[in-house]
C-alpha positions as CSV (number, residue, x, y, z in Angstrom):
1,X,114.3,152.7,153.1
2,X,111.0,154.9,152.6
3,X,109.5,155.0,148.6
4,X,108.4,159.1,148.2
5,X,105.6,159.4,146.3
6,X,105.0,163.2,145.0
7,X,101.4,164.1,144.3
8,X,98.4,162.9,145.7
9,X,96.3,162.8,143.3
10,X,94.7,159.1,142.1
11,X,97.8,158.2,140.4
12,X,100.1,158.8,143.3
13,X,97.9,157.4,145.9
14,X,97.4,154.2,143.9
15,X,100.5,153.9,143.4
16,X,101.9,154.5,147.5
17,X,98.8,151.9,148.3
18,X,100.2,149.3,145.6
19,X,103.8,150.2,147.1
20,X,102.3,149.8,150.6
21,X,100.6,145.8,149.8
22,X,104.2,145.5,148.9
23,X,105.3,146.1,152.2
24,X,107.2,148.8,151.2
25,X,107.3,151.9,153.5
26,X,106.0,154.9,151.6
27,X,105.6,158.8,152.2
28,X,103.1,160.7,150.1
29,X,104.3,164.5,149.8
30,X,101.3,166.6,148.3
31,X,101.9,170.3,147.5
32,X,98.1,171.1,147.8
33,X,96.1,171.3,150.8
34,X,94.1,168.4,150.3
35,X,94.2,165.2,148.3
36,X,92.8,164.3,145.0
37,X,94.5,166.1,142.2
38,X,91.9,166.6,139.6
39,X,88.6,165.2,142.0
40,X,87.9,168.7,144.3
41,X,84.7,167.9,145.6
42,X,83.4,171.4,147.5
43,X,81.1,170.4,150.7
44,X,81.0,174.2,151.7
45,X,78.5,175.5,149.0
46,X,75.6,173.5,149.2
47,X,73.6,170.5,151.4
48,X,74.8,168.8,148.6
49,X,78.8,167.5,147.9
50,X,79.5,169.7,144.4
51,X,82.2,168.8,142.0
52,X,84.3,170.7,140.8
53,X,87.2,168.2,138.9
54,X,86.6,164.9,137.9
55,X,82.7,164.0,137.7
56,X,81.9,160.8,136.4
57,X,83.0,157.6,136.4
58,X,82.6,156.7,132.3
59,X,81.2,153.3,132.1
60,X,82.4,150.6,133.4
61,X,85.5,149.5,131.2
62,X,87.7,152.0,133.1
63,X,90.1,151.2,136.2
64,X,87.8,153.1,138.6
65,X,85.3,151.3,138.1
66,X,85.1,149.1,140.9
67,X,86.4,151.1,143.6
68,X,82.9,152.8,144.9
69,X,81.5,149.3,145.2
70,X,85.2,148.4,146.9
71,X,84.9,151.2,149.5
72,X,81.0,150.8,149.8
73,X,80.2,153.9,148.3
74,X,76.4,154.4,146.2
75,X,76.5,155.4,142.8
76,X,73.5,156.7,140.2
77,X,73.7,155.6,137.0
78,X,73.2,158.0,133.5
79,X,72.6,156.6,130.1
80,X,73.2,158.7,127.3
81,X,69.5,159.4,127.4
82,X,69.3,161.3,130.8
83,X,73.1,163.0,129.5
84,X,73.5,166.4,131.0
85,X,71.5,169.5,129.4
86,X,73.6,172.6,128.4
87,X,71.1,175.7,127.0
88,X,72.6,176.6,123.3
89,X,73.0,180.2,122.8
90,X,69.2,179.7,120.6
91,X,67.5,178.7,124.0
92,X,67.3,175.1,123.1
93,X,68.3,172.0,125.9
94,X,70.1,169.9,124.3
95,X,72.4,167.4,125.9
96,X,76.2,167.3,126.0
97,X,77.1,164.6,123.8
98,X,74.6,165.9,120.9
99,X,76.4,169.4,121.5
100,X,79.3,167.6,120.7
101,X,77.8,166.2,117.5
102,X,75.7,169.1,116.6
103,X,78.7,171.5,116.8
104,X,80.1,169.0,114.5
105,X,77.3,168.9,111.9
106,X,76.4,164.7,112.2
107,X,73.9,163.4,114.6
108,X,75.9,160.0,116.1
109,X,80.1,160.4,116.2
110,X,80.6,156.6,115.5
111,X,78.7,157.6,111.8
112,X,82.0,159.6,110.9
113,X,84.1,158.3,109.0
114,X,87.6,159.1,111.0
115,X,91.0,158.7,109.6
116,X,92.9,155.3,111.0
117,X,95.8,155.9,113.3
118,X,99.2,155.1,111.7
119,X,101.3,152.4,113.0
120,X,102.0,152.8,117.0
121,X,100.8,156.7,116.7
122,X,100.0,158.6,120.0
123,X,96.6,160.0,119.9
124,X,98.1,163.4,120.6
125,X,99.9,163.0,117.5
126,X,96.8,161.6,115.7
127,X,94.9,164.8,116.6
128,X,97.8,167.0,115.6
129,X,97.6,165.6,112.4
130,X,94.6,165.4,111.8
131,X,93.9,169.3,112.9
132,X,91.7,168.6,115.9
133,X,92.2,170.7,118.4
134,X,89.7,172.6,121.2
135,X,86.5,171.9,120.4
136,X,87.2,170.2,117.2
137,X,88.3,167.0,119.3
138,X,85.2,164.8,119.5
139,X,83.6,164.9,123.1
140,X,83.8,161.0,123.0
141,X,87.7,161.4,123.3
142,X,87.6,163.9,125.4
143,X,86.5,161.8,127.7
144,X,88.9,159.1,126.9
145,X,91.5,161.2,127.5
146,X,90.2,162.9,131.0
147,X,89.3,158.8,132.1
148,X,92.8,157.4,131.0
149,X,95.9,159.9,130.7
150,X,97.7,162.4,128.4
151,X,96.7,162.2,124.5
152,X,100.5,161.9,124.2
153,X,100.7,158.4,126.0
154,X,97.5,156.5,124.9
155,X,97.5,155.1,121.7
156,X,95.7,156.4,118.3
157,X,94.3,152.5,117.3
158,X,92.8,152.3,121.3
159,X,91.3,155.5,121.5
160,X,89.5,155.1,117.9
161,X,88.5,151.5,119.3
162,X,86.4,153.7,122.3
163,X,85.1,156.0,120.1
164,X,83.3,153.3,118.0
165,X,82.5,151.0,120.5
166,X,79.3,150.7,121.2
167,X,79.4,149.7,125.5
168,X,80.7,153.5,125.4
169,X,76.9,154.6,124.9
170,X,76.5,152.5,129.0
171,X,76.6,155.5,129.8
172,X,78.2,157.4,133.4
173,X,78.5,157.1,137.1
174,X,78.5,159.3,139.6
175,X,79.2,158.6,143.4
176,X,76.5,160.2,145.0
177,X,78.4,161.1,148.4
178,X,81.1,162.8,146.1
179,X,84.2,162.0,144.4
180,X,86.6,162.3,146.9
């Protein structure tokens, strides 16, 4: 009996490789053209691979971490210092974690004090109540949610724990042959 696994994105093709360890024989059905859900890496554009979805691998706490080392793939490293630079609207550089702040009106996002999460509270429902939405959320969870799921299945207390950690400020990774 074959496991079908729709969507071949990460989640799906982790989960037909952890069903295939299992000895388990699996079919991957992807609507798409091409693998990869959210990581579209273009090779047509330029000499060099240009991403279009997923970008970075943030820090190394997450699940992905170890995978570009697993399949011998080179990464570069960014700190928060060498973030990337956005021109404002004024003609300043600035980069895109003190866009996120500056929009804001502080200068560091762990400074703020943010409301605790009540009880077991989704962060979806955190930011609901709360009255962030768009570009009110803070670019720090932002990220958390594009690096771990949908804001209605992670957890208010976890996501606050990333935003004031301070291994978050590690910085990024990207895999210099491209994502996919």
């Amino acid at each position: 009996m074959k496991t079908l696994v729709i969507g071949a994105g990460a989640a799906g093709l982790a989960a037909a490789q952890d069903l295939q360890k299992a000895n388990h024989p699996v079919l991957v059905l992807e609507a798409r053209h091409r693998v990869g859900g959210r990581i579209h890496t273009d090779r047509s554009f330029a000499a060099v691979p240009i991403e279009l979805g997923a970008e970075f691998i943030h820090s190394s706490q997450v699940p992905t971490y170890p995978l570009p080392q697993q399949f011998g793939l080179q990464t570069i490293h960014f700190t928060q210092q060498e973030d990337t630079l956005v021109r404002l609207p004024s003609g300043n550089l600035r980069s895109v974690a003190e866009v996120g702040c500056v929009q804001r009106g502080f200068s560091d996002i762990r400074a703020v004090d943010w409301p605790e999460a009540v009880g077991e509270e989704s962060l979806a429902a955190y930011l609901e109540r709360n009255r962030l939405t768009g570009q009110k959320v803070p670019y720090k969870l932002q990220e958390y949610i594009s690096d771990f799921d949908h804001p209605g299945l992670l957890s208010a207390g976890a996501a606050l724990e990333f935003l004031y950690d301070k291994s978050a400020e590690e910085g990024d990774y990207r895999i210099l042959d491209g994502y996919d």
